[in-house]
C-alpha positions as CSV (number, residue, x, y, z in Angstrom):
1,X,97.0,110.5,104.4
2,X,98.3,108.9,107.4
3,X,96.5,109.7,110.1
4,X,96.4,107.9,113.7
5,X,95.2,110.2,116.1
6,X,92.5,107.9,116.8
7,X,94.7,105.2,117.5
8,X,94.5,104.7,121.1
9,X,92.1,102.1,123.3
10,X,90.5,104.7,125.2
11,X,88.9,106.0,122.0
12,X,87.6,103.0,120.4
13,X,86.0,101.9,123.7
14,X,84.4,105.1,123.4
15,X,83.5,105.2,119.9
16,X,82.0,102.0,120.3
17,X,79.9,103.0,124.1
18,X,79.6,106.7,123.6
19,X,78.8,107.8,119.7
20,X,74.9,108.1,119.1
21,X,74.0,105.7,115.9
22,X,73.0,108.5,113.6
23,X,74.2,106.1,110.9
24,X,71.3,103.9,109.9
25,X,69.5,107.5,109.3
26,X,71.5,108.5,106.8
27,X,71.7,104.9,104.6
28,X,68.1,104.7,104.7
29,X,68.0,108.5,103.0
30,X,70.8,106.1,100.1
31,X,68.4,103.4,99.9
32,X,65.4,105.7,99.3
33,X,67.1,107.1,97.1
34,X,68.5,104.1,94.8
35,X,65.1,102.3,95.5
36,X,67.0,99.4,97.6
37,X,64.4,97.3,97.8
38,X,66.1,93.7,98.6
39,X,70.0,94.2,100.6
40,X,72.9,94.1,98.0
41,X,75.3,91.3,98.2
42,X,78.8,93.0,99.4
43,X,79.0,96.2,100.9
44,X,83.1,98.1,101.9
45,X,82.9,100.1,104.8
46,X,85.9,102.4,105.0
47,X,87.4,104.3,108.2
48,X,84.9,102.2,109.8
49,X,86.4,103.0,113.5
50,X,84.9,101.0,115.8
51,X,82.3,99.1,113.9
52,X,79.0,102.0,114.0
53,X,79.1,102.8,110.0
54,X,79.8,99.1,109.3
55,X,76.5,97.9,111.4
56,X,74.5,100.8,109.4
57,X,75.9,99.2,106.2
58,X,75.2,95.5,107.1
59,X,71.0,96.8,107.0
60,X,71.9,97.3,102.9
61,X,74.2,94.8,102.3
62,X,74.3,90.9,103.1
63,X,77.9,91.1,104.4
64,X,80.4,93.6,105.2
65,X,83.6,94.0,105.3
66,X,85.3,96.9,107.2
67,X,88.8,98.4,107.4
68,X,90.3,101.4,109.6
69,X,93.9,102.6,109.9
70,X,93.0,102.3,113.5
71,X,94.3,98.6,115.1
72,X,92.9,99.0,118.3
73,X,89.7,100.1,116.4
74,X,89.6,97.0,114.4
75,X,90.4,94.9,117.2
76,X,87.1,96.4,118.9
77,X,85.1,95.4,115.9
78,X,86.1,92.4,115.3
79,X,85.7,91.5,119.1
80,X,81.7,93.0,118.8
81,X,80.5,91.4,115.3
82,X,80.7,88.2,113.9
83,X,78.9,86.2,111.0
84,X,78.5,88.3,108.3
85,X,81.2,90.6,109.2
86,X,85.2,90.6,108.8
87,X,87.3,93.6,109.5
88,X,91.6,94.3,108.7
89,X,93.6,97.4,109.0
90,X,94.5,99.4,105.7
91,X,95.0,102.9,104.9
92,X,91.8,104.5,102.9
93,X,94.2,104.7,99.7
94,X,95.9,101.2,100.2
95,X,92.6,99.2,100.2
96,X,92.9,95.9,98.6
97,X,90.5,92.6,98.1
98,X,89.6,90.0,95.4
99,X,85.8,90.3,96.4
100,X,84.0,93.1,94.3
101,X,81.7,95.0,96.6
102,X,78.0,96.5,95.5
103,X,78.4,99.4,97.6
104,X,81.2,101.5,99.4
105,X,80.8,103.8,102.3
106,X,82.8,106.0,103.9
107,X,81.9,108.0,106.9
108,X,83.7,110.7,108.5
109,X,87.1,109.9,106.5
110,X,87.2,111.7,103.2
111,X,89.0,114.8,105.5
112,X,92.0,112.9,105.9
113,X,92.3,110.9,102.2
114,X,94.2,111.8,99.1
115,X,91.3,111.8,97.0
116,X,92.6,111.0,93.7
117,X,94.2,107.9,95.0
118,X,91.2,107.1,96.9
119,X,88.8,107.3,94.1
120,X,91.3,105.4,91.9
121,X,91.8,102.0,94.5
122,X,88.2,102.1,94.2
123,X,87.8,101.3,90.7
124,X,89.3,97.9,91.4
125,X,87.0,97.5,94.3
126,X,83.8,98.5,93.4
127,X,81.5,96.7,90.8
128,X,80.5,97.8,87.4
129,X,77.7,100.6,88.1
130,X,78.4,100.0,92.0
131,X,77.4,102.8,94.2
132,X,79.9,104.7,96.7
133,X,78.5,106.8,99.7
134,X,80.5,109.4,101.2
135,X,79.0,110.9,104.4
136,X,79.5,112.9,107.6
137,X,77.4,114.7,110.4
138,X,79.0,116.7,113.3
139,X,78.0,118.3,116.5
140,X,76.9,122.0,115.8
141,X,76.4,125.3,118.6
142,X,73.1,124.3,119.2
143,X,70.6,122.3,121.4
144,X,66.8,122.6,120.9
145,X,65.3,125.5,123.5
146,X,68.6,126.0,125.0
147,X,70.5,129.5,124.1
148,X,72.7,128.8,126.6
149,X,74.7,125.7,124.8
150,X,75.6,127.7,122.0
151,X,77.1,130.3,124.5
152,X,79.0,127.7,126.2
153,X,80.0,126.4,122.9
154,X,81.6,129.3,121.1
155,X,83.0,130.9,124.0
156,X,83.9,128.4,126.7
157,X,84.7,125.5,124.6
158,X,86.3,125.9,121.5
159,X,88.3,128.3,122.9
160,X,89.5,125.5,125.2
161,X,89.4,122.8,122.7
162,X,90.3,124.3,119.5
163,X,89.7,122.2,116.2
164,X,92.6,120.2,115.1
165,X,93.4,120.3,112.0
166,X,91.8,118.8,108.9
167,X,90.5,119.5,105.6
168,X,87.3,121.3,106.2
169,X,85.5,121.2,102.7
170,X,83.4,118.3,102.2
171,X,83.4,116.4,98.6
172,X,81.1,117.3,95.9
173,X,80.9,117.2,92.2
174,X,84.4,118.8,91.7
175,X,85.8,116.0,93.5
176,X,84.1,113.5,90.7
177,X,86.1,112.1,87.7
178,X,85.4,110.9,84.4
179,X,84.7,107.1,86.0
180,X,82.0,108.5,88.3
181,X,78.6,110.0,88.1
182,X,76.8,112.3,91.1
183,X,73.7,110.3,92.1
184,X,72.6,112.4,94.4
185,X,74.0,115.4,97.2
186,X,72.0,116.0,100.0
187,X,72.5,117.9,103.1
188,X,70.3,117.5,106.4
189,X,70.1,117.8,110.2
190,X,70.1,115.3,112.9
191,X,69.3,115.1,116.2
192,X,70.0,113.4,119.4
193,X,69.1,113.5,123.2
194,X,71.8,113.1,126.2
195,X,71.7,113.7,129.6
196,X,74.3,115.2,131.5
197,X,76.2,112.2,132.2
198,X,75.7,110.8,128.2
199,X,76.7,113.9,126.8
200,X,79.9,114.1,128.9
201,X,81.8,110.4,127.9
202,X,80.4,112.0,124.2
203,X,82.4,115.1,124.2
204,X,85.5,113.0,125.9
205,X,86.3,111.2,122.7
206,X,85.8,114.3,120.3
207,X,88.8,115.2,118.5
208,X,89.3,118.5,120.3
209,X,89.3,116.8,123.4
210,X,91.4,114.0,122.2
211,X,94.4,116.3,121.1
212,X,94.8,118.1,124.1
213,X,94.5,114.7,126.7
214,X,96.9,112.3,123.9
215,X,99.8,115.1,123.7
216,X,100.0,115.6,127.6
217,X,98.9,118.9,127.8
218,X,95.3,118.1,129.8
219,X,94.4,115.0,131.7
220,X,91.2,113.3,131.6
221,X,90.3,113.4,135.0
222,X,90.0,117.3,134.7
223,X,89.0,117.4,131.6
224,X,85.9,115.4,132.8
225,X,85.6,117.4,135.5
226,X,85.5,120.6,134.2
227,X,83.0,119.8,131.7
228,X,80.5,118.2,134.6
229,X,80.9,121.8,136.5
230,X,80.7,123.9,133.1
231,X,77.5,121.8,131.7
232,X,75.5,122.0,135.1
233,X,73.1,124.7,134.6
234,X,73.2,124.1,131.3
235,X,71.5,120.9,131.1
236,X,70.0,121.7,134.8
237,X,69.1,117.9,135.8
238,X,67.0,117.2,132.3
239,X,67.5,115.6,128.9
240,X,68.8,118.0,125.9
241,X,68.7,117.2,122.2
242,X,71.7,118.3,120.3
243,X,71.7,119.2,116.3
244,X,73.5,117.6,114.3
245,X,74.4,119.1,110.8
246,X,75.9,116.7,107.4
247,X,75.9,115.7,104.1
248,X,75.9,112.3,101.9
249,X,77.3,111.9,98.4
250,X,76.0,109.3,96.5
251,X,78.2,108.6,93.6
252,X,77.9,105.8,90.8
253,X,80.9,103.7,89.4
254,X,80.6,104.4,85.5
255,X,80.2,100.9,84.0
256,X,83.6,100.1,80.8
């Protein structure tokens, strides 16, 4: 699937400033898991946007490699990491490399892949028995203690900032074929404090948001500003912690 509405400077800048790391959280529930107790040799992060997922990755394997569909994400990445690192532009599906890679991961992308052509490319990718991670978290209607959010969620913005569209199952055993086995499936929460200010440049690279200011229809500026004024009372001068809901898939390359 060829998606590039995340193709634009503005958003990896953003991606890279703005996105809380939740990442690392979620790989150290996959090496708990598989018992990682030494790093793996080669780990493939893919949709790895502007280089988050990848870092997470680089605490399991000795050196990743990340790709994106994105340019102007990869170019972020590879202008923030270095040794140990390299990064190129491919589609999910369209992966390809000579190295073999002890683990794959995947955050945030399986929405937007044909998923028997993903899961195919990876059988030349991964190693015999090597482990892919599929993952994703997302903002929920709630904030710790504060009613209010969820108000302003549900009825100021989505309204506003309706979701554009994806695929909005996420992967599970059906998804599996006869060359994979389900490790593990696991859903959990997360959670995250912003202030005002934090929280703000956060929502302005959210896909909503994104739609509305890259086809025309809303600028920035007043996007901005109309969040500011809307968010006020809600986070009244103080720090809020925002919930986070996901899931990771483990899965397990069948060995020939």
């Amino acid at each position: 699937m060829d998606n590039r509405s995340f193709d634009c400077g503005r958003i990896a800048q953003g991606y890279l400033r703005d996105r809380p790391w939740l990442h690392p959280q979620v790989l150290q529930m996959v090496r708990d898991e598989l018992r990682l107790a030494e790093k793996l040799e080669a780990g493939l992060d893919i949709g790895c946007g502007a280089g988050l997922s990848a870092k997470a990755l680089k605490e399991l394997c000795g050196h990743v490699t990340g790709v994106d569909i994105s340019p102007a994400m990869i170019e972020v990445c590879r202008s923030m990491y270095g040794d140990g690192y390299d990064f190129f532009v491919s589609k999910a599906e369209e992966v390809r490399s000579e190295k073999k890679f002890d683990m794959v991961t995947a955050a945030g992308v399986v929405n937007w892949v044909e998923e028997a052509a993903f899961l195919e490319n990876l059988k030349s990718l991964l190693r015999e028995n090597g482990i892919l991670c599929v993952y994703d978290f997302w903002i929920t209607d709630e904030m710790e203690g504060n009613p209010a959010f969820t108000v302003w969620w549900n009825r100021e913005y989505l309204p506003r900032f309706p979701k554009p569209w994806r695929k909005e199952y996420v992967w599970g055993e059906s998804q599996a074929c006869r060359d994979y086995t389900v490790v593990k499936q696991h859903s959990y929460r997360l959670f995250h404090t912003f202030d005002l200010e934090a929280f703000v440049r956060f929502m302005m690279i959210q896909s909503n948001v994104n739609a509305k200011i890259e086809s025309g229809e809303m600028r920035a500026g007043s996007v901005r500003r109309w969040m500011e004024e809307s968010l006020q009372s809600i986070f009244d001068g103080q720090q809020r912690t925002l919930v986070f809901a996901g899931y990771v898939w483990i899965w397990r390359l069948l060995g020939k």
